[in-house]
LUMGU-252436 format. One record per residue (C-alpha): residue in three letters; x negated, y, z. Coordinates in pm, whole numbers. Each point is the difference from the previous one (the first is absolute). Layout:
REM residues N
@aa->Ala; xx->X; yy->Y; zz->Z
...
This chain:
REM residues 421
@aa->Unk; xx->0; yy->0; zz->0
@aa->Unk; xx->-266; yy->224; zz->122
@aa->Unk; xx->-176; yy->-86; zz->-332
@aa->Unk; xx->300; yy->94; zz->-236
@aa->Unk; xx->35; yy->320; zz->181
@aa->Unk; xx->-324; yy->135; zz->0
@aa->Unk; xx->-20; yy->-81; zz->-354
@aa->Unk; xx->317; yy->197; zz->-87
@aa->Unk; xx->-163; yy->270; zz->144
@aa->Unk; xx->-341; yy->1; zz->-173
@aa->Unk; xx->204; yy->-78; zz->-338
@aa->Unk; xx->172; yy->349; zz->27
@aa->Unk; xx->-288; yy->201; zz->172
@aa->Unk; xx->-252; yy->-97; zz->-256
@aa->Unk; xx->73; yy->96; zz->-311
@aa->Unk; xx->-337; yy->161; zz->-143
@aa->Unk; xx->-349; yy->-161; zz->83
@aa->Unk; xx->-6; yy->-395; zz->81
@aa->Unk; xx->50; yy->-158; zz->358
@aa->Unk; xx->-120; yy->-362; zz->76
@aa->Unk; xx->108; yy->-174; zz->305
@aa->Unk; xx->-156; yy->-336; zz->89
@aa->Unk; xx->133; yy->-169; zz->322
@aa->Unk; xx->-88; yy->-292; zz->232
@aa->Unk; xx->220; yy->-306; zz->-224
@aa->Unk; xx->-219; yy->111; zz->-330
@aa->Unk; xx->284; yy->173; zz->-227
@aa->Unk; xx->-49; yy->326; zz->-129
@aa->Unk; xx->190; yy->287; zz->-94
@aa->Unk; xx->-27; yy->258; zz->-249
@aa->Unk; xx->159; yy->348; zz->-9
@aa->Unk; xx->-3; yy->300; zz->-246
@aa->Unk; xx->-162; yy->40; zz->-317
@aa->Unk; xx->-391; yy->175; zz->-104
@aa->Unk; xx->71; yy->353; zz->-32
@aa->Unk; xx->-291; yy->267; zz->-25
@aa->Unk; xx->-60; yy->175; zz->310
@aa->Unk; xx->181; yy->-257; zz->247
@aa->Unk; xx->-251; yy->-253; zz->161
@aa->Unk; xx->25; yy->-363; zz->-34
@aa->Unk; xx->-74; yy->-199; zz->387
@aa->Unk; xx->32; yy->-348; zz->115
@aa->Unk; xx->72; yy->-73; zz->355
@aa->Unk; xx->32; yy->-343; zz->206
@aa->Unk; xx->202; yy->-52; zz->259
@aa->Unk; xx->-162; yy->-227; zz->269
@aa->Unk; xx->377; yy->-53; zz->150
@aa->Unk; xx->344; yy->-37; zz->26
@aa->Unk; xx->-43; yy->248; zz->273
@aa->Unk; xx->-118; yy->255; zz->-219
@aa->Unk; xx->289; yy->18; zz->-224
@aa->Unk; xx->247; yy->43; zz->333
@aa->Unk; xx->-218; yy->287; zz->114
@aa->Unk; xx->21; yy->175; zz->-348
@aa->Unk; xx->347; yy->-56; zz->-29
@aa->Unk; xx->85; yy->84; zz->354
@aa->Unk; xx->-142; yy->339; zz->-1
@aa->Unk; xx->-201; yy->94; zz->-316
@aa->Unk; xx->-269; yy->222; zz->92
@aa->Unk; xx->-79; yy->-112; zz->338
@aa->Unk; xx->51; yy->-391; zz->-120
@aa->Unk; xx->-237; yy->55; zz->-286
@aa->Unk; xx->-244; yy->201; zz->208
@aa->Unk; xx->16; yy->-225; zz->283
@aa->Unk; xx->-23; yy->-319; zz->-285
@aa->Unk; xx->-288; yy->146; zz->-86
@aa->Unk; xx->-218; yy->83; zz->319
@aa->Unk; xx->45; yy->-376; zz->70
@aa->Unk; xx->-86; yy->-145; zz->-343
@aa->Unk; xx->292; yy->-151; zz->-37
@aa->Unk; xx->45; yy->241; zz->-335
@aa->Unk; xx->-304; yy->-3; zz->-156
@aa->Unk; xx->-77; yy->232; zz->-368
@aa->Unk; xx->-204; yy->-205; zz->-225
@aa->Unk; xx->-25; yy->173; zz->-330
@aa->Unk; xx->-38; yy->367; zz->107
@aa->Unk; xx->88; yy->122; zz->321
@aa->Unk; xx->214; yy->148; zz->261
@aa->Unk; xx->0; yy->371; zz->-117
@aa->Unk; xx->67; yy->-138; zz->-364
@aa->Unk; xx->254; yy->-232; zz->143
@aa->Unk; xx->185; yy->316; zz->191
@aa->Unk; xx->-38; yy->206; zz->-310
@aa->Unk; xx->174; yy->-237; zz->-168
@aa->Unk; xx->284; yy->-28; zz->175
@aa->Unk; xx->13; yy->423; zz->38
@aa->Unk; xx->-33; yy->36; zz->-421
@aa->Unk; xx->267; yy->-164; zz->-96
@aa->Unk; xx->268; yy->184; zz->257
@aa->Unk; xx->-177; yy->364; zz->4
@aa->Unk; xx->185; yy->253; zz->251
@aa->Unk; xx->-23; yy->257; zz->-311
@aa->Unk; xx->240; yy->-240; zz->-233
@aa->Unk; xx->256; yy->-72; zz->291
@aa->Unk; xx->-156; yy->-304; zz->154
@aa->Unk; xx->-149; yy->-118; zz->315
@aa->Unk; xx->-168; yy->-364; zz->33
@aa->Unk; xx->177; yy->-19; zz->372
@aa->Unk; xx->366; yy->-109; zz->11
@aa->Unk; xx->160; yy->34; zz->339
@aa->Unk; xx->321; yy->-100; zz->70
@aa->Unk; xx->203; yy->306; zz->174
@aa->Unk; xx->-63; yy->-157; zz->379
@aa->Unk; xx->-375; yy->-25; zz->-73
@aa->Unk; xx->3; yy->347; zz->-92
@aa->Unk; xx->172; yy->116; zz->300
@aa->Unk; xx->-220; yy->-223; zz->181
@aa->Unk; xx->-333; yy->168; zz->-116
@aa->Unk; xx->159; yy->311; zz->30
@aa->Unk; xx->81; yy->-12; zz->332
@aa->Unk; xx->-376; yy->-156; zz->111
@aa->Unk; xx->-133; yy->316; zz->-202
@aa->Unk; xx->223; yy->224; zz->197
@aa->Unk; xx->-118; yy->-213; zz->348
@aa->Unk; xx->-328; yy->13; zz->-92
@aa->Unk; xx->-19; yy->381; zz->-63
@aa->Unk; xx->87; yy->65; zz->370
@aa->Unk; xx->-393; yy->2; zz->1
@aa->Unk; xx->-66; yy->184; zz->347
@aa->Unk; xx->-302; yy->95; zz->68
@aa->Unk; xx->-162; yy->-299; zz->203
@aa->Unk; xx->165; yy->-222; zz->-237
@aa->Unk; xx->-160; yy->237; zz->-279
@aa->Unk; xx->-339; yy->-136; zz->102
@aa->Unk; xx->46; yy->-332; zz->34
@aa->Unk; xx->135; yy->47; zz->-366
@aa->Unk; xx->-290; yy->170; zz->-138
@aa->Unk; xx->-276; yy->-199; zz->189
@aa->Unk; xx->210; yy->-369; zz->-152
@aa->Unk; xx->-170; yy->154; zz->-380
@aa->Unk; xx->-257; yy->230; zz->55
@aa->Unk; xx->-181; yy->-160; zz->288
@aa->Unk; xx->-79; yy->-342; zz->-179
@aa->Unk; xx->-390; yy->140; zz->-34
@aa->Unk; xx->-153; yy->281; zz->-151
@aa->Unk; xx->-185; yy->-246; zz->-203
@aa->Unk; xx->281; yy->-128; zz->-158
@aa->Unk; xx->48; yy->327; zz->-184
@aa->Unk; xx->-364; yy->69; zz->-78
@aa->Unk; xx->16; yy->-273; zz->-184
@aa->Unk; xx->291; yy->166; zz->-245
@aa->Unk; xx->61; yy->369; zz->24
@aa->Unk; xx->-277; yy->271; zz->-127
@aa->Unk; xx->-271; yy->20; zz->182
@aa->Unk; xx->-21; yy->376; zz->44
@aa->Unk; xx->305; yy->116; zz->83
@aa->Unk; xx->151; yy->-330; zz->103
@aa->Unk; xx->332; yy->80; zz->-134
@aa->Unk; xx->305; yy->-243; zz->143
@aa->Unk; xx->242; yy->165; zz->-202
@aa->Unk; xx->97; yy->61; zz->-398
@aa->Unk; xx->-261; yy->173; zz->-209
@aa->Unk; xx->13; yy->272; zz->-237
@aa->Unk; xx->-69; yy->-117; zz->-415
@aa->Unk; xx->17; yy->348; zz->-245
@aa->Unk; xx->-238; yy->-303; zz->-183
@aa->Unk; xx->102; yy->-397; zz->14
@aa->Unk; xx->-366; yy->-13; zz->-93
@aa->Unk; xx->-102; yy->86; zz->330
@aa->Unk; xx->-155; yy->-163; zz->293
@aa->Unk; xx->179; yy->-75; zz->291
@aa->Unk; xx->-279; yy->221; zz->172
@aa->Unk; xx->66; yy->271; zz->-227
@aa->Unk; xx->362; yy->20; zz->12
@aa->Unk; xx->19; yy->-23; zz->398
@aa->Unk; xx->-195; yy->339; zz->-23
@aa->Unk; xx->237; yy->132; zz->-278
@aa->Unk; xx->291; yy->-91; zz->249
@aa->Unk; xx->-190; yy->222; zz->265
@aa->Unk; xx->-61; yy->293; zz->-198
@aa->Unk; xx->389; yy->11; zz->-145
@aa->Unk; xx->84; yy->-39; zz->374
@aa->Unk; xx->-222; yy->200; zz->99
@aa->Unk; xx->131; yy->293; zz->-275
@aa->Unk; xx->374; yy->2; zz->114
@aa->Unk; xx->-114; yy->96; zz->371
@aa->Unk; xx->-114; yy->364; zz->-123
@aa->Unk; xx->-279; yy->9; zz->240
@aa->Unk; xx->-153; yy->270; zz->102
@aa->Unk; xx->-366; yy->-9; zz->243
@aa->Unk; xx->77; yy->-38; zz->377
@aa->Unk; xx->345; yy->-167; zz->-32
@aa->Unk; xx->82; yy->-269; zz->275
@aa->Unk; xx->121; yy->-282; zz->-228
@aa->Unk; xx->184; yy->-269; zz->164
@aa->Unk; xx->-79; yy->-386; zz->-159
@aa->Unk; xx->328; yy->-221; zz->104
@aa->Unk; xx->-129; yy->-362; zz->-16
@aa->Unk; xx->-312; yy->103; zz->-96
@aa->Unk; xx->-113; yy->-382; zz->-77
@aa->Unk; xx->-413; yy->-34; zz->-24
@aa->Unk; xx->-42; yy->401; zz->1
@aa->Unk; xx->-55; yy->43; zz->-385
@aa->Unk; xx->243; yy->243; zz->-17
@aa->Unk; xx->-104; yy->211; zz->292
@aa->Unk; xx->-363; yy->-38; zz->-114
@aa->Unk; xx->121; yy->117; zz->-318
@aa->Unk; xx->184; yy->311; zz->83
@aa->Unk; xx->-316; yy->86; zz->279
@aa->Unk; xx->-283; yy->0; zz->-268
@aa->Unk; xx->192; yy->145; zz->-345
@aa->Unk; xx->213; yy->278; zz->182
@aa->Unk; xx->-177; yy->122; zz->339
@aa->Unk; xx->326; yy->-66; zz->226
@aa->Unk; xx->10; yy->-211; zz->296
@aa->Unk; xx->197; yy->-304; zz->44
@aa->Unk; xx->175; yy->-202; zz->213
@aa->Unk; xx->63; yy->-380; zz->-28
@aa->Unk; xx->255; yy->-211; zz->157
@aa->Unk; xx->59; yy->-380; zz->-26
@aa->Unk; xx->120; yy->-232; zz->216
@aa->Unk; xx->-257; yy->-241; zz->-150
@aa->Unk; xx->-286; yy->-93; zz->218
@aa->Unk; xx->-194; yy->-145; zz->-203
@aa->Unk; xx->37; yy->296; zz->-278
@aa->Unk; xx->-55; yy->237; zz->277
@aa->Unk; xx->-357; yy->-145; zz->101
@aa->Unk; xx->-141; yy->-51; zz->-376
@aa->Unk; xx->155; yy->374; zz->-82
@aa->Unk; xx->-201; yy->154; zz->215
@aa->Unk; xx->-334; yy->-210; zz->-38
@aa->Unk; xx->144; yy->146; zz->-405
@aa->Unk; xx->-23; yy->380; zz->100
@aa->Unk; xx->-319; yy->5; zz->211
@aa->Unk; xx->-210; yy->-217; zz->-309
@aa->Unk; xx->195; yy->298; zz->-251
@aa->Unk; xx->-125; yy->228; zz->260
@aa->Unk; xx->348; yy->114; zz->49
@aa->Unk; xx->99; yy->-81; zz->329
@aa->Unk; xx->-52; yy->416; zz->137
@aa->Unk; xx->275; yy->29; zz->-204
@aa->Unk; xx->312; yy->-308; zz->81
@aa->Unk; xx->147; yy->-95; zz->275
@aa->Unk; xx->110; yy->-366; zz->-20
@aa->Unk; xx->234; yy->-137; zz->244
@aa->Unk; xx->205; yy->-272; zz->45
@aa->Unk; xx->347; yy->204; zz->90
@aa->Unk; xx->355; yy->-68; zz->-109
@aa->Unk; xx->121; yy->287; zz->-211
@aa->Unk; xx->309; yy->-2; zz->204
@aa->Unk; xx->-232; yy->98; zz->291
@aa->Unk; xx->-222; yy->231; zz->-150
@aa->Unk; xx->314; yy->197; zz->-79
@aa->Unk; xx->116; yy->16; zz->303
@aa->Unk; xx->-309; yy->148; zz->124
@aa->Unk; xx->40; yy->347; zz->-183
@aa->Unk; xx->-263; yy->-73; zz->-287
@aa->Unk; xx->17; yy->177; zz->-288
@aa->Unk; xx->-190; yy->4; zz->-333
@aa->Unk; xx->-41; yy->208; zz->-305
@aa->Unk; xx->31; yy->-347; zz->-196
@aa->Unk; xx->124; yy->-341; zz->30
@aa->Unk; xx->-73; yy->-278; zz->-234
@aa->Unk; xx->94; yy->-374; zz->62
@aa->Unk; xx->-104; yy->-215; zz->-282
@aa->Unk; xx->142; yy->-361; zz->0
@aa->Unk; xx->151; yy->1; zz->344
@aa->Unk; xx->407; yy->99; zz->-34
@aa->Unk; xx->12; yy->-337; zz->-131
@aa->Unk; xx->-13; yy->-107; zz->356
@aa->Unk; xx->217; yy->219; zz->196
@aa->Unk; xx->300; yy->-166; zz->-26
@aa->Unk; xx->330; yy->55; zz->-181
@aa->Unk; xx->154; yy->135; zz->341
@aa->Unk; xx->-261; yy->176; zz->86
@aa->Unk; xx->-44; yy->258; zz->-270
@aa->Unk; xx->203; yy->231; zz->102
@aa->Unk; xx->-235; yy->33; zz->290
@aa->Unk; xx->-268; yy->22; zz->-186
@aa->Unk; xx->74; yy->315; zz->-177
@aa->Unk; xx->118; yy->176; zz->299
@aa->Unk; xx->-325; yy->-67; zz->138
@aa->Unk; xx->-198; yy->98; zz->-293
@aa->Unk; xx->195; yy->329; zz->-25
@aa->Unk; xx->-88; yy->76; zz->377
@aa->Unk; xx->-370; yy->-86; zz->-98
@aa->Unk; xx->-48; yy->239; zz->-312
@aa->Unk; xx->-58; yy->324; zz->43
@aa->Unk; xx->262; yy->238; zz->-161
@aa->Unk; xx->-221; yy->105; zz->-285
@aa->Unk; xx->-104; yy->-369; zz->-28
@aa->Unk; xx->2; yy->-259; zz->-292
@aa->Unk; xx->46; yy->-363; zz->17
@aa->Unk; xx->-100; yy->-292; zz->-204
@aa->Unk; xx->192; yy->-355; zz->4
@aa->Unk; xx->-177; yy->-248; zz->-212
@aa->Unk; xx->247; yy->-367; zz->27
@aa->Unk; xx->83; yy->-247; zz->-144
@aa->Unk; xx->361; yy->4; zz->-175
@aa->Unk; xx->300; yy->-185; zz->-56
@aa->Unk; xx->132; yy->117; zz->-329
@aa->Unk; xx->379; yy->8; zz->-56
@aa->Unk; xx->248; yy->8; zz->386
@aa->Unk; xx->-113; yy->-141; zz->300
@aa->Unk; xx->-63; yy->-382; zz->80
@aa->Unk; xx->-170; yy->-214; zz->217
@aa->Unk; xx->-285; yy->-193; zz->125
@aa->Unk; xx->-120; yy->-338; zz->-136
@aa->Unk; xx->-25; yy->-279; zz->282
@aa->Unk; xx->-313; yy->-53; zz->-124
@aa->Unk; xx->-170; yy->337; zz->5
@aa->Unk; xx->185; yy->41; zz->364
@aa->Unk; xx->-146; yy->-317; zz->160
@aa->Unk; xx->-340; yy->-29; zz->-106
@aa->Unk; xx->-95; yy->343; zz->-147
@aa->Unk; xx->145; yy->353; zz->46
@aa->Unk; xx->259; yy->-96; zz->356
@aa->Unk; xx->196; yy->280; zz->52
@aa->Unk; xx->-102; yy->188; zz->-371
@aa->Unk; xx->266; yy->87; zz->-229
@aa->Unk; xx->-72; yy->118; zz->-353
@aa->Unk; xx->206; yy->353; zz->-68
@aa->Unk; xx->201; yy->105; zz->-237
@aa->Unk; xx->16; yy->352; zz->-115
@aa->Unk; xx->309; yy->85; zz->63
@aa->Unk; xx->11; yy->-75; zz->433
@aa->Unk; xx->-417; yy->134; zz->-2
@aa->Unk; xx->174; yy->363; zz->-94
@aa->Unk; xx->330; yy->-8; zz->142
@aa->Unk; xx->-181; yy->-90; zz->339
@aa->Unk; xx->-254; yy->282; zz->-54
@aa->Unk; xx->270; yy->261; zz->-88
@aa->Unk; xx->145; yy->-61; zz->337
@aa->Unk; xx->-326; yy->172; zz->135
@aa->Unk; xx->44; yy->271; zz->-262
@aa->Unk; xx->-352; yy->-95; zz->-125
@aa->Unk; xx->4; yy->109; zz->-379
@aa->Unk; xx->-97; yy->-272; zz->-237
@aa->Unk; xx->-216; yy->246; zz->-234
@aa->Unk; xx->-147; yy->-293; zz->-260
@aa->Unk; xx->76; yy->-294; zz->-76
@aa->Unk; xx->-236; yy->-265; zz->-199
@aa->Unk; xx->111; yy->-362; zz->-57
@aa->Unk; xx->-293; yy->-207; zz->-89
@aa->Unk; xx->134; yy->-289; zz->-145
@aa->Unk; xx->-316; yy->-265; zz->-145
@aa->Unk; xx->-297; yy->134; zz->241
@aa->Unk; xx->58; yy->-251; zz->286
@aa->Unk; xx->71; yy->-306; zz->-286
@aa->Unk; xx->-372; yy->145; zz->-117
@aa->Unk; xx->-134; yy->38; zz->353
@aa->Unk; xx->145; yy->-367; zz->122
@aa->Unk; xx->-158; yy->-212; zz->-287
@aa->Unk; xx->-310; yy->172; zz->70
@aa->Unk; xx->22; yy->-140; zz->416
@aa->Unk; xx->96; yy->-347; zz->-146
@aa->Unk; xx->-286; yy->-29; zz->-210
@aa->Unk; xx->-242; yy->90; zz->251
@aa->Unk; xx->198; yy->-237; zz->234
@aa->Unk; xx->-20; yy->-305; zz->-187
@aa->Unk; xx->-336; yy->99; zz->-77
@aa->Unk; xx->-91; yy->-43; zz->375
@aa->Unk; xx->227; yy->-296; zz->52
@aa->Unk; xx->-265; yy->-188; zz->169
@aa->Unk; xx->-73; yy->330; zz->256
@aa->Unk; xx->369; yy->45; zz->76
@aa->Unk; xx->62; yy->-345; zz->77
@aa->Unk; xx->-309; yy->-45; zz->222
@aa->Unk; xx->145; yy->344; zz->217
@aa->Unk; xx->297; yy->-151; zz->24
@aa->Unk; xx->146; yy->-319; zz->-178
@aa->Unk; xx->144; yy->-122; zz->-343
@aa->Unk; xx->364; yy->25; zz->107
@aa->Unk; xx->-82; yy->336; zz->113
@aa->Unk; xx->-151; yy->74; zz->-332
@aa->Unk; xx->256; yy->-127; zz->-224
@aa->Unk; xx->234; yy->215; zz->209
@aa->Unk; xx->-210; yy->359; zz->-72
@aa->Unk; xx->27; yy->-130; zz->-417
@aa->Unk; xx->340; yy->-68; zz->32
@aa->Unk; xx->73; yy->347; zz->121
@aa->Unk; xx->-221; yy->173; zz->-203
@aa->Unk; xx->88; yy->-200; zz->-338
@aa->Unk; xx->409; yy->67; zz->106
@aa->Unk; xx->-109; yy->375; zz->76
@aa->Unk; xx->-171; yy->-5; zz->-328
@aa->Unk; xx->356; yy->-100; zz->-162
@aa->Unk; xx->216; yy->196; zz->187
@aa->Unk; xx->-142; yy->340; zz->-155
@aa->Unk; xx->-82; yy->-175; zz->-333
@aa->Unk; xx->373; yy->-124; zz->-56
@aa->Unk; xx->220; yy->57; zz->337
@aa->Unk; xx->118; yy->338; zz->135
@aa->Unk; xx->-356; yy->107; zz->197
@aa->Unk; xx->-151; yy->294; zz->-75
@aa->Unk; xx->-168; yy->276; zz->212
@aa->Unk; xx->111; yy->341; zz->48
@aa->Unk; xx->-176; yy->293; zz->133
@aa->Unk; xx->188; yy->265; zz->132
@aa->Unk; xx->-79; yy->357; zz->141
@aa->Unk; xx->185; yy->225; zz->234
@aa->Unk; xx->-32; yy->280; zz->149
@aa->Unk; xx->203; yy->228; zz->214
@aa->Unk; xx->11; yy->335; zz->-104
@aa->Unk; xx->69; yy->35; zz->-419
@aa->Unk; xx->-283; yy->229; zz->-11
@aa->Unk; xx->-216; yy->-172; zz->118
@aa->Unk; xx->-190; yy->-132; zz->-340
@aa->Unk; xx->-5; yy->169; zz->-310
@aa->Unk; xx->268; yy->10; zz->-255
@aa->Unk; xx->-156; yy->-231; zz->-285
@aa->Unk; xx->-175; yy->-307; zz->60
@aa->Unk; xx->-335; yy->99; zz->-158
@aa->Unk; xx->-186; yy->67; zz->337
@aa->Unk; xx->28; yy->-408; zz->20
@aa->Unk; xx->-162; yy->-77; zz->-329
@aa->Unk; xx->-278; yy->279; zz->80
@aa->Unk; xx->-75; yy->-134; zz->318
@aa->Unk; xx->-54; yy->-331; zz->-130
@aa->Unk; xx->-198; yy->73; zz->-259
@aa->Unk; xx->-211; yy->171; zz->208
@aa->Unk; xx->-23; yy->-271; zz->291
@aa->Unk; xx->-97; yy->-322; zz->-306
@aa->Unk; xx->-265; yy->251; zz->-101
@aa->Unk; xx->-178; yy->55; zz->309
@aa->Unk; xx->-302; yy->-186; zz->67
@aa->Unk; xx->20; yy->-387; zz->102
@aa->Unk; xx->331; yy->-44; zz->-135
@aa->Unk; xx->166; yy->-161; zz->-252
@aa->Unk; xx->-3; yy->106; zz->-355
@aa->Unk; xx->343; yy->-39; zz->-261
């Protein structure tokens, strides 16, 4: 039964590109047809097992399949596997490879909305469950200068990874409108590239916050080798606290960290950043995007990646922040630079297969290519992209054209020891 099912599923998801699927009693099936541009993959299934897990719940089945070798990819592999399955149902056409019944909808919906309660001390336990694994772990696969855990910035798909995390700093860096002297405030400030960053190109002074200890150790070993560290402050402070100690900054920029606040928490968020800017200020949100209304978590990314992230849509990012009267001034969507940035982390991740596993283990490993390959697919052919948005709170803040941005940028990718177009 389990068989027949599955297969009626693969038969109408795959279309374009080939799928083979070998299981445990010898017999193989075949779905789709060679089409240029669509992969073609072979996968075994070491189980019955396997085929209830997929069927059962089809991301976290297939993910979970897959950490235990029960589904292994034999021609190709997993990120051509997931691409697959993503190309022939694009988001852009009308189509989504998940099909939830109503209740599992609801279901996910509601464990998004539980899991965006995100207080503060469970904030921490959220954020140490992915970025504490070990600093080495992400030597191993982000740029090594800036050590950039977030989407990078491609004016060239030519680029280096290196190259473009630099680009991504200086167009950041651009829509703040800084000016020498500002107090800049860094909201999950990660590894401290940004802060670094900001302190040597544009002679402010920074402050860092994460809730990372592990980030919060390396960042500043970071600033004092960039000779920096005069100039941050790196702490590891809730931003709900900070702003409830009276702070307040000429700019804020938080670059890859909404994603974790929590549906029901942003709101909050907003009001707090809006009691931390300065009245003349300028802010910079830099997250990842859900394009199209609101929806909801996967299990998978909630129980063994991002607990307590939600991915935002548009829409609730700017109602939420128009309840704070915070002026959304520009608004980029970037739509391909994290597909470009994630295939770039996978390569250098399977590349050190043998390092990864030894820090941790194989399942462990599988896991981290699983999410980056699905990742990979979900801005590729689902509805992820990445917007950046800036606000401010007085309209007269910035000038009236956009041209100061471009300027500034040019001028920042010129200056000496960084990265040339």
């Amino acid at each position: 039964m389990a068989k027949r099912i599955l297969d009626r599923f693969l038969s109408s998801g795959v279309r374009k590109g080939t799928l083979e699927v070998r299981r445990p009693d010898g017999s193989v099936a075949r779905f789709g047809q060679p089409a240029e541009g669509y992969p073609d993959v072979a996968i075994r299934l070491a189980s019955d097992k396997a085929e209830r897990r997929i069927l059962l719940d089809p991301r976290l089945g297939a993910a979970e399949a897959f950490m235990d070798g029960q589904l292994e990819v034999e021609e190709g592999d997993i990120m051509l596997l997931i691409e697959l399955l993503r190309a022939n149902r694009p988001w852009d056409r009308g189509g989504e490879v998940r099909e939830m019944s109503r209740f599992k909808k609801l279901r996910a919906r509601i464990a998004t909305r539980l899991d965006g309660i995100n207080q503060a001390a469970r904030a921490k336990s959220n954020v140490a469950h992915h970025y504490d694994v070990g600093n080495d772990l992400y030597r191993l696969f982000l740029d090594a200068e800036h050590m950039q855990y977030s989407c990078a910035y491609w004016p060239r798909p030519d680029m280096t990874l290196e190259q473009a995390q630099e680009a991504k700093l200086a167009h950041i860096a651009a829509k703040l409108a800084l000016a020498p002297g500002q107090r800049v405030l860094d909201i999950g400030c990660g590894w401290g590239g940004m802060a670094i960053y900001l302190a040597r190109h544009a002679d402010v002074r920074v402050h860092g916050i994460t809730l990372s200890e592990e980030q919060l150790a390396l960042a500043r070993e970071r600033a004092a080798a960039a000779g920096v560290a005069d100039r941050i402050d790196f702490e590891l402070v809730d931003y709900r606290d900070l702003a409830a100690s009276g702070a307040r900054y000429d700019r804020i920029v938080s670059v890859g960290m909404f994603e974790h606040v929590g549906q029901a928490q942003f709101d909050r968020f907003f009001a707090d950043c809006a009691r931390l800017l300065e009245d003349d200020g300028v802010m910079l949100l830099h997250t990842i995007g859900r394009m199209g209304g609101p929806g909801a978590t996967d299990a998978f990314t909630r129980k063994y990646i991002f607990p307590g992230g939600y991915i935002p849509a548009l829409s609730e990012t700017v109602a939420a922040s128009e309840r704070s009267r915070l002026i959304a001034s520009d608004v980029e969507t970037l739509r391909l630079h994290y597909a470009l940035t994630l295939r770039e982390w996978y390569k250098r991740c399977v590349g050190n297969l043998d390092k990864i596993v030894a820090l941790h283990d194989e399942r462990f490993y599988r896991m981290w290519i699983f999410y980056l390959a699905g990742a990979t697919a979900a801005f590729e052919s689902g509805s992820m992209c990445n917007y950046q948005i800036q606000y401010t709170r007085l309209r007269r803040t910035l000038p009236l054209a956009r041209d100061y941005m471009g300027e500034a940028e040019r001028k920042l990718l010129g200056s000496p020891g960084t990265a040339q177009r």
